[in-house]
N, C-alpha and C positions, 0 to 999 in steps of 0.2 A: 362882613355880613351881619344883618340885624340878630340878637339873643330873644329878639320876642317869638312866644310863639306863634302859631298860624292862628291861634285863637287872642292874640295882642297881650298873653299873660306870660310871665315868666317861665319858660319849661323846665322840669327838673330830669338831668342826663343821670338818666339810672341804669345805661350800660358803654362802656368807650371802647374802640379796637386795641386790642396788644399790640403790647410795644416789638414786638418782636410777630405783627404779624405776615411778614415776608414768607415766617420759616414754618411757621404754626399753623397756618390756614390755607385751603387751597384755592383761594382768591389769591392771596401771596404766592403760590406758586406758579399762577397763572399769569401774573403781575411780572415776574422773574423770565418765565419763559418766553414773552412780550418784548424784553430788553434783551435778552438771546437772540431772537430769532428775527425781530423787526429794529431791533433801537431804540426801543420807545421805554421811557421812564416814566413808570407811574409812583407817584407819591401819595395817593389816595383815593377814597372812592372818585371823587369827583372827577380825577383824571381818565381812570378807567371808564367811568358812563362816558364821560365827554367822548373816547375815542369810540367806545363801542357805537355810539350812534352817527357819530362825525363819518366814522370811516366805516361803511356796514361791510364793503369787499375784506380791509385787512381783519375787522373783527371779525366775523363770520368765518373766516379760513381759519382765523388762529383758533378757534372754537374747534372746527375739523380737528385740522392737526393736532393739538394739542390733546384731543383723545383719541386720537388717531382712528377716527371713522372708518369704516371699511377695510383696516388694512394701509390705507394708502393716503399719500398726500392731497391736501383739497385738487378735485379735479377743476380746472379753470378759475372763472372767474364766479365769487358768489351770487351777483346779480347780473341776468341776461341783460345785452343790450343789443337792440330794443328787446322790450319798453325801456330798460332802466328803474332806478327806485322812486317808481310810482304806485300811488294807491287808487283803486284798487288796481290790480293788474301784475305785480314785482311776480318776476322768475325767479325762483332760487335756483343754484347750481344746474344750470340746464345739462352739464356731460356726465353728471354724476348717476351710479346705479349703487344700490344701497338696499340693505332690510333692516327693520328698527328689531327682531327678533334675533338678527345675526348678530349684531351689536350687543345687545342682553348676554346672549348663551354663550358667545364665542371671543367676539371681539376684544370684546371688556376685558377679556383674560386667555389670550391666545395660549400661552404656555400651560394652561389650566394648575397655575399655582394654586389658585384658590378653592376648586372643586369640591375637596372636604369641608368648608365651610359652610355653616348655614344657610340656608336664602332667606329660607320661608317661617314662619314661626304662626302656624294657624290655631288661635282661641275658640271654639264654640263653642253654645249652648246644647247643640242638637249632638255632640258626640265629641270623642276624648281629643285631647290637643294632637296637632300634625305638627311635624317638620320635614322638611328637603332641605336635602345639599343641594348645591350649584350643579354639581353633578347627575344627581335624582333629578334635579328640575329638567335638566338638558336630557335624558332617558324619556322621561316621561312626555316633552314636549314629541319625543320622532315617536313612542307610540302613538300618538293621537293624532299625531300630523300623519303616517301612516292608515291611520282609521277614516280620516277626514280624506283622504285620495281615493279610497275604496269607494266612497260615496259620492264622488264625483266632483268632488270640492276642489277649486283651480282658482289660476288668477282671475281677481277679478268678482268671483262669486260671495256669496254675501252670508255669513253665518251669525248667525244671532242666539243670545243668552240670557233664558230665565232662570239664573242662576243668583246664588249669594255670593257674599266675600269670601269663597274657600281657595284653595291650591287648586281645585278640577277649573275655576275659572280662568285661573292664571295659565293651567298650562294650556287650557282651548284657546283661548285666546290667543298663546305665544305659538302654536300651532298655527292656527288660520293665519298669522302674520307670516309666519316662515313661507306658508306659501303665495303671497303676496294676495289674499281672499282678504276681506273685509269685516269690519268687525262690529258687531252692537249687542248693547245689553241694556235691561233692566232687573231692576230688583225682586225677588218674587214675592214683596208685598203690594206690587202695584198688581192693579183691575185688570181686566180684561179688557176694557176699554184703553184706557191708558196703554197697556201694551201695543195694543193690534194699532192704534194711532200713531206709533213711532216704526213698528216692523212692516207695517205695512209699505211706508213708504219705500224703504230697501231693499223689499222684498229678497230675503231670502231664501240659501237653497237648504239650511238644517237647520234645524229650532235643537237646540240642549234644553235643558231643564231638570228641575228635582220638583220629588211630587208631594215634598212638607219639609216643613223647617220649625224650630222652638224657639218662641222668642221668650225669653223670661222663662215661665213656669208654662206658657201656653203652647198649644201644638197648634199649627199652622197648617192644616193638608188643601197643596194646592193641585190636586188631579185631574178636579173639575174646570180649574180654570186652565189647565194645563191642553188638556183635551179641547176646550174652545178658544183657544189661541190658537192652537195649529189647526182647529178647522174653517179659523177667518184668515188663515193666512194661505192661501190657492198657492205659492211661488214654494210651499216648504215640500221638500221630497223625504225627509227623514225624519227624523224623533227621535235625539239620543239622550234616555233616561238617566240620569247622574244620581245611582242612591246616595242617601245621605242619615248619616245615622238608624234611627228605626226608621227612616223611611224608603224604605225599598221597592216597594210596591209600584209598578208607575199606573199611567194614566189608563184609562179604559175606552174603548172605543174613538180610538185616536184615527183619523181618514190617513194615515201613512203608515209606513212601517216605525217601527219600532224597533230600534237600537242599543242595547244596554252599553253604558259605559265603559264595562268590562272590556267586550269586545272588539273595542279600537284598539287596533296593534297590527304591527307588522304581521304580513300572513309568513307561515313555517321558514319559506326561503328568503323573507324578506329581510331589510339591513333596519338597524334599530338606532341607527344612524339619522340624528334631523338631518335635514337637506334647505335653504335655500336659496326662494327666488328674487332675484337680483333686479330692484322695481326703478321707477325714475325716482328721486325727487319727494314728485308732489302725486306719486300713486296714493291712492286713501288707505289709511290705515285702521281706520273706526270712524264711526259714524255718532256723534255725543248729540244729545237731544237737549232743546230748553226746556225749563218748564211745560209748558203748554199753557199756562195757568188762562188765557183770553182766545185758547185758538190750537189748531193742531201745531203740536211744538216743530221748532225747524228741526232738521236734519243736515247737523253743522259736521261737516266732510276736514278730518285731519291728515295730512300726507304724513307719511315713515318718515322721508329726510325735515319737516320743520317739527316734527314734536322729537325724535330724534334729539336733534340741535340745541333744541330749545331745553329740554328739560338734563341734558347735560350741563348746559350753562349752568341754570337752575340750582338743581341737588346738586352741583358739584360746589359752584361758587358763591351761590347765594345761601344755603344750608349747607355747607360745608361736608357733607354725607362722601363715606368714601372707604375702603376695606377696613372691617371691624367694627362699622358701626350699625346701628339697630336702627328704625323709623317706625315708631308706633301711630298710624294715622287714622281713628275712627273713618270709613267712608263704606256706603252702598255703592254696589256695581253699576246705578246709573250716576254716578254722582264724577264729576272731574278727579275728584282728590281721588279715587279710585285707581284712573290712569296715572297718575301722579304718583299716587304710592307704589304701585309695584315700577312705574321709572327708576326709584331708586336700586333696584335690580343691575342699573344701567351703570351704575359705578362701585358697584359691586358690593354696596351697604346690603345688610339684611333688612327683611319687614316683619312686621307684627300684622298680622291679617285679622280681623274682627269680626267675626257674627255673629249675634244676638241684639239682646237689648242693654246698652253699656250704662242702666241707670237700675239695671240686676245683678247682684241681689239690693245695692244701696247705691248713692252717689260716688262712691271710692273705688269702685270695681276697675274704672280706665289704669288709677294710681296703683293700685295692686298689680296689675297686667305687666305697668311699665318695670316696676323691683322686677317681678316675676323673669323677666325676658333679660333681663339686662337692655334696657332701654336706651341708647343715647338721645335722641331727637324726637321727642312728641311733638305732634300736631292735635291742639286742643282748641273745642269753637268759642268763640268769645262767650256764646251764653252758657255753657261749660264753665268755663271760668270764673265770671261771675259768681253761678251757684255756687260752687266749691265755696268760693269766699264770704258767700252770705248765710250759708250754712257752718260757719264757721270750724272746716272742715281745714284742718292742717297738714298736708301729704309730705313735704318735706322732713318734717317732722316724728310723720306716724309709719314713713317705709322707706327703706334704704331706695335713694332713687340718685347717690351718689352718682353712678356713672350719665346722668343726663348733661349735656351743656348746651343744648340747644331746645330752647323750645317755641312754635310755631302756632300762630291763628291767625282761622282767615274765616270767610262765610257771612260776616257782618261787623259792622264796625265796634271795636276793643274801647269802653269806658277808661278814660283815665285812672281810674280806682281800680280796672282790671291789672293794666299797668304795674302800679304800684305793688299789688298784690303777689304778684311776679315776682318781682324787685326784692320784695322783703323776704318771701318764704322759700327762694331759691338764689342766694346771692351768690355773686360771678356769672349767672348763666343767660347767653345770649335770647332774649326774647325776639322774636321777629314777626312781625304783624303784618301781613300783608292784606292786597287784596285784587283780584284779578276776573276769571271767572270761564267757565265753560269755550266763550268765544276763541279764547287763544289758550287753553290748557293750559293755564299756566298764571304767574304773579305780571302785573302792570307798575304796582307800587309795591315795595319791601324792603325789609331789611340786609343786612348780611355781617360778615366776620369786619368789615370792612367800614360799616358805617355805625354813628354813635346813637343809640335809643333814648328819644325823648317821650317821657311821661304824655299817653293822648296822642302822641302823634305816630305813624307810619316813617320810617326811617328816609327814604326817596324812592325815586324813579329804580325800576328793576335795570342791570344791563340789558343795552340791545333796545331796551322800549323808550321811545322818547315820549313820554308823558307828559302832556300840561294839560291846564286851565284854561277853556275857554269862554268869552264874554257872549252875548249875541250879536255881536259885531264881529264872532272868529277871529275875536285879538287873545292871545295870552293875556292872562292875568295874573297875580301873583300876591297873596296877602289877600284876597276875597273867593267868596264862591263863584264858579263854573264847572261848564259839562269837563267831563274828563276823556280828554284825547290822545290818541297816538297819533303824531304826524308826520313819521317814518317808518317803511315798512320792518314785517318783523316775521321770520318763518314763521311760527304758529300760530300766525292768521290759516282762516282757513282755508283751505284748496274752492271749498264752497259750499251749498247747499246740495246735498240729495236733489237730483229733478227738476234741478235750477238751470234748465241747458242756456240759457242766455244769462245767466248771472243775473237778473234783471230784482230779484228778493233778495240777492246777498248784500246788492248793493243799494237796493232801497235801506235794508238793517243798520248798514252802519256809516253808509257817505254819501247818505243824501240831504242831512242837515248843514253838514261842512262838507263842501264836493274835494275831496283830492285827502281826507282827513278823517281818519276812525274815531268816531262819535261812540263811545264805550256805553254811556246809559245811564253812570253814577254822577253823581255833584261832590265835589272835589275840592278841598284851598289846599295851594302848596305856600310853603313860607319862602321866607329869602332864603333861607338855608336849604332849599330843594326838599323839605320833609313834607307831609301829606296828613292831613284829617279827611277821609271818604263819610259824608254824611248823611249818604243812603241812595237809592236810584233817582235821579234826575225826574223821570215821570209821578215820583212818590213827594218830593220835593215841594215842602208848601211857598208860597206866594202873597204874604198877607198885605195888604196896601204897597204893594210892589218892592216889597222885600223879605227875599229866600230864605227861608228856617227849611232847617235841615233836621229831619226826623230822628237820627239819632241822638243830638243834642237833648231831644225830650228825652227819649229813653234811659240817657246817663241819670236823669234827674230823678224821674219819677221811680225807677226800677230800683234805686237807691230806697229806697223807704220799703221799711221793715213791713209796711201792713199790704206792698204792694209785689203780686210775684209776675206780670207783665202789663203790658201796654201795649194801648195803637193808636196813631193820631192819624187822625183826616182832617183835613180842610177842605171847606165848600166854595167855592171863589164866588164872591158878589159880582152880579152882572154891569152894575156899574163900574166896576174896579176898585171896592171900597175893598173893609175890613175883612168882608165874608164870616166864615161861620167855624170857629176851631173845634174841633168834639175830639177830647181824648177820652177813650175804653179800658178799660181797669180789669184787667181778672186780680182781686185780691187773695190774699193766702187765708187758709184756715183759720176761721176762729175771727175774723174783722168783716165789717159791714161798712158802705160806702156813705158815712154820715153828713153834716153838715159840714163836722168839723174837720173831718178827713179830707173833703172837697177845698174847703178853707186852706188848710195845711198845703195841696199838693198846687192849689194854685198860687200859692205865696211862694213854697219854693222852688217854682218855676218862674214865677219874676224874678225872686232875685238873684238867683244862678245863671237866668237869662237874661230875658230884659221882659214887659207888659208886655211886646206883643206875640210872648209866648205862653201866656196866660187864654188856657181856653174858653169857649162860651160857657161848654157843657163838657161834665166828668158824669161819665155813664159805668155802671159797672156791668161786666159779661162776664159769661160761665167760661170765653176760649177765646183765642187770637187765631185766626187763620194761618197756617204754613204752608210751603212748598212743600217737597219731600224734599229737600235738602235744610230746611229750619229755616228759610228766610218769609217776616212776616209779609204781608199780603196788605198792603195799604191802599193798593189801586181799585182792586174788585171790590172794597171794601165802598173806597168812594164813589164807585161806578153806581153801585147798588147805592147809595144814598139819593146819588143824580136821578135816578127813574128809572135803570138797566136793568134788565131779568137778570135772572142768575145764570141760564144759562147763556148769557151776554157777557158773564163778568167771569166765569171760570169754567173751563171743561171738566165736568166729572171725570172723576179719578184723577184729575194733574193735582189735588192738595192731600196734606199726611193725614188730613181728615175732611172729607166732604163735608161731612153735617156742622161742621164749625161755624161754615156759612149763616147756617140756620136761625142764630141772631141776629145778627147782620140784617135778612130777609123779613122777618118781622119787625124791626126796629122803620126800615126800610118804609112796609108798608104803613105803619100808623102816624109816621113822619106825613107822608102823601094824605091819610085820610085828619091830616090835624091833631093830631093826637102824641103819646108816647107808647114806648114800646116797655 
């Protein structure tokens, strides 16, 4: 295979698999148990991807069995036939009954060796640090699944969370799953709008909630919005108030009863025993929302048996997570990584829970948490990283964080310099860069124990996911940009849409550009070596005289420079098909002004790290860059609003981490249209 990278320059291998990782890693032991149990010799990643998506029946059972799902051997055959593994449409395990909460509490560790052990490790701002055992966690999950019965909460019915990243989340949550009930949540910095636009859909029958939270130094009382969420939501019968720190107090004049938290529990003669309910499959397990950022967000439906499956695979063999080990992973309760971090639950690693604001009291509060905890495996976001290292802020250095060897980013594409930084300030330790997203819970591309880390690039295809590049002619491609596809199915697709009774939105989302093919939404080169550069969403993706620039390429460049602390690039496409109109947006750092010469500067070093024609027309400076509530930038509404689109045409109030961000954008917008500058 070719040594060039997927960018045609030499990569530099700044991490390679142990020589001994048969014995050392639980990919190697998965590898072992493969040649046990089937015959099959794998000598390397490439072997194991190959079979995992070659063969989905033998992979997918050895997945079962080898963590021994339920109790019992895989029931049948992985994929129903009919259909067979088709997209959309694949049956997983049609004999199988199964709960993703049985598996957590019980499964994982029938003989409850592990019970005195940690689970949970909760930080906040609003009140002192929490811990649970395994044990604590499995008590507390049957009093609330006992609380949640009293109130009529069954299979099938829908409970929803305005709650933070605490332990009350985790255990409602691991409660409503025991009884095979439904799950969703949002963060309780989001609107009321924002909210009631995703519960509504689900309508539920209990709203939770806390009536304030600290972020930083700020108090946060959300009573008011707490009180008009439940009374745009007609479907909610109850209100159970979750205190939280000094915030005890609930809401006032709420149209339902009102439930203190306390009060969930087995009544006098009841057992304090969890109990569950033993679902199919592809029963829904939670209910994950997108953005919404151009429109009410979907209401994307996970079964218990494919996130189950999937995030076993996952934390077990791709993050290597497994008894004794910690996952410290920043995320809000709407956010994927969310589900994702308490997963690791599933293989009986501990977690690091986070609420607040992790950039309080300074930039090193995350690196603190991680000594603090004894940390094995952080998940830190790319623009995280970055700062760290432009701030030239040395963690390895300044806190015992010896016990880490795994460290994890994902949420936007990793600059090569983030790489590097990695590399140098924590040597021996597996970097893993992935990137995936809400759609399938899970990684598309990443690394593992298994595959070797090149500087800039994403390690390969996740197991189980057959990822490539496609042309607009739906050919693979290999060594150039395209959309990024899956063309084999994969449990943690989703069961479907909320409300979607003919699937007819699920399948417009993602296999109606390639029929029979998951069209994912990002732009994508893989190399000959099967490794990956993601270089931003495919609709964000400029076009200039009919050739693809990929939006993070700018950002490596420009975000580079000292006088510059973000960016955002749009391109205006000429209606003839010519050059069109490049505009990159500058929020510069304290103490610099966007001069001649600074404009000079940033479009020189955007030729010649790139090539002219990434060289813009116009370098504008801004007070802000627009986000999701997850940190990813906003390039679409950005250029919609350039094109002549209202605002509310370009994003839904409350879907970004600040509305008024817009607010330049909107002005610029209009004196563009009346001839002018903004």
């Amino acid at each position: 295979m070719s040594s060039k990278s997927v960018q045609g320059q030499e990569p530099r291998a700044l991490w390679t698999p142990p020589a001994d990782w048969r014995m050392s890693t639980r990919i190697g032991a998965f590898a072992e148990f493969l040649k046990a149990r089937r015959g099959i010799s794998i000598n390397g990643y490439d072997d194991l991807w190959r079979f995992s998506v070659g063969d989905l029946d033998g992979f997918w059972t050895s997945v079962w069995d080898f963590f021994q799902v339920a109790g019992v051997p895989a029931p049948g055959p992985a994929v129903a036939d009919p259909p067979g593994a088709v997209l959309p449409g694949t049956r997983w395990f049609p004999q199988a009954r199964l709960n993703y909460a049985r598996h957590l509490l019980v499964d994982a560790d029938p003989q409850r060796t592990l019970d005195g052990d940690i689970a949970v490790v909760a930080h906040s701002q609003t009140r002192d640090r929490v811990t649970l055992t395994f044990a604590e966690l499995r008590s507390e999950v049957a009093k609330v699944q006992a609380g949640l019965l009293r109130l009529g909460v069954g299979k099938g019915d829908r409970v929803a969370a305005y709650l933070p990243n605490i332990p009350e989340t985790l255990i409602a949550f691991l409660a409503t799953a025991s009884l095979g009930a439904v799950w969703s949540a949002c963060a309780p910095e989001f609107g009321v709008r924002s909210v009631v636009d995703r519960f509504s859909q689900v309508q539920p029958k209990v709203l939770l909630a806390v009536s304030g939270y600290r972020y930083g130094q700020k108090k946060m009382d959300r009573r008011t919005e707490v009180t008009r969420i439940a009374a745009e939501l007609p479907s909610v019968q109850h209100v159970v108030h979750v205190p939280y720190g000094e915030f005890t107090e609930a809401s006032d004049d709420l149209p339902v009863p009102l439930i203190d938290w306390s009060e969930l529990g087995p009544e006098a003669s009841g057992s304090a025993e969890v109990a569950f309910e033993e679902v199919p499959f592809e029963h829904p397990l939670y209910v994950l929302f997108s953005s919404g950022t151009t429109g009410k967000p979907k209401a994307i439906v996970h079964g218990h048996g494919g996130i189950l499956l999937e995030h076993l695979k996952n934390h077990a063999l791709s993050w290597d997570l497994g008894p004794g080990d910690r996952l410290l992973w920043f995320a809000t309760t709407a956010w994927m990584m969310w589900n994702s971090l308490v997963s690791a639950l599933l293989v009986r690693s501990s977690i690091v829970m986070i609420d607040g604001d992790v950039l309080h009291p300074d930039l090193s509060m995350q690196w603190r948490l991680a000594s603090e905890t004894g940390t094995t495996h952080m998940g830190l976001s790319p623009g995280f990283i970055m700062a760290t290292r432009k701030a030239g802020v040395a963690p390895g250095k300044a806190y015992d964080l010896s016990r880490i060897r795994h460290l994890a980013s994902a949420g936007s594409p990793l600059p090569v310099e983030g790489y590097e930084w990695v590399a140098d300030e924590f040597p021996g330790v597996l970097l893993n860069v992935g990137s995936g997203g809400t759609d399938v819970c899970s990684g598309i591309v990443q690394g593992s124990p298994l595959q070797t880390v090149w500087a800039g690039e994403i390690s390969g295809p996740s197991l189980g996911v057959k990822a490539q590049a496609f042309n607009d002619h739906s050919q693979p491609v290999v060594g150039e940009l395209g959309e990024l596809v899956i063309t084999e199915p994969m449990p943690s697709m989703p069961v479907g849409f909320w409300g979607d009774a003919d699937g007819s939105r699920y399948r417009a989302a993602y296999f109606e550009h390639f029929p029979g093919v998951w069209r994912h939404g990002d732009w994508v080169r893989f190399s000959e070596r099967g490794s990956a550069v993601v270089t931003g969403r495919s609709d964000a993706t400029l076009n200039r005289g009919g050739v693809r620039l990929g939006t993070a390429e700018f950002y490596r460049v420009v975000e580079e420079l000292p006088e510059v602390a973000e960016a955002l690039v749009v391109h205006l496409e000429s209606p003839d098909g010519g050059m069109g109109e490049l505009l990159l947006y500058t929020v510069l750092t304290p103490g610099n002004e966007l001069t001649d010469i600074l404009r000079a500067r940033i479009a020189r070093e955007l030729r010649t790290a790139l090539s002219p024609r990434h060289t813009p027309d116009s370098i504008i400076a801004t007070p802000t860059i627009p986000h999701t509530r997850t940190g990813k930038k906003l390039e679409l509404p950005v250029k919609r609003l350039l094109q002549g689109k209202s605002r509310d045409e370009v994003a839904t109030p409350g879907s970004l981490a600040d509305d008024s961000a817009l607010d330049f954008y909107v002005a610029e917008a209009a004196a563009r249209a009346a001839g002018g500058t903004a």
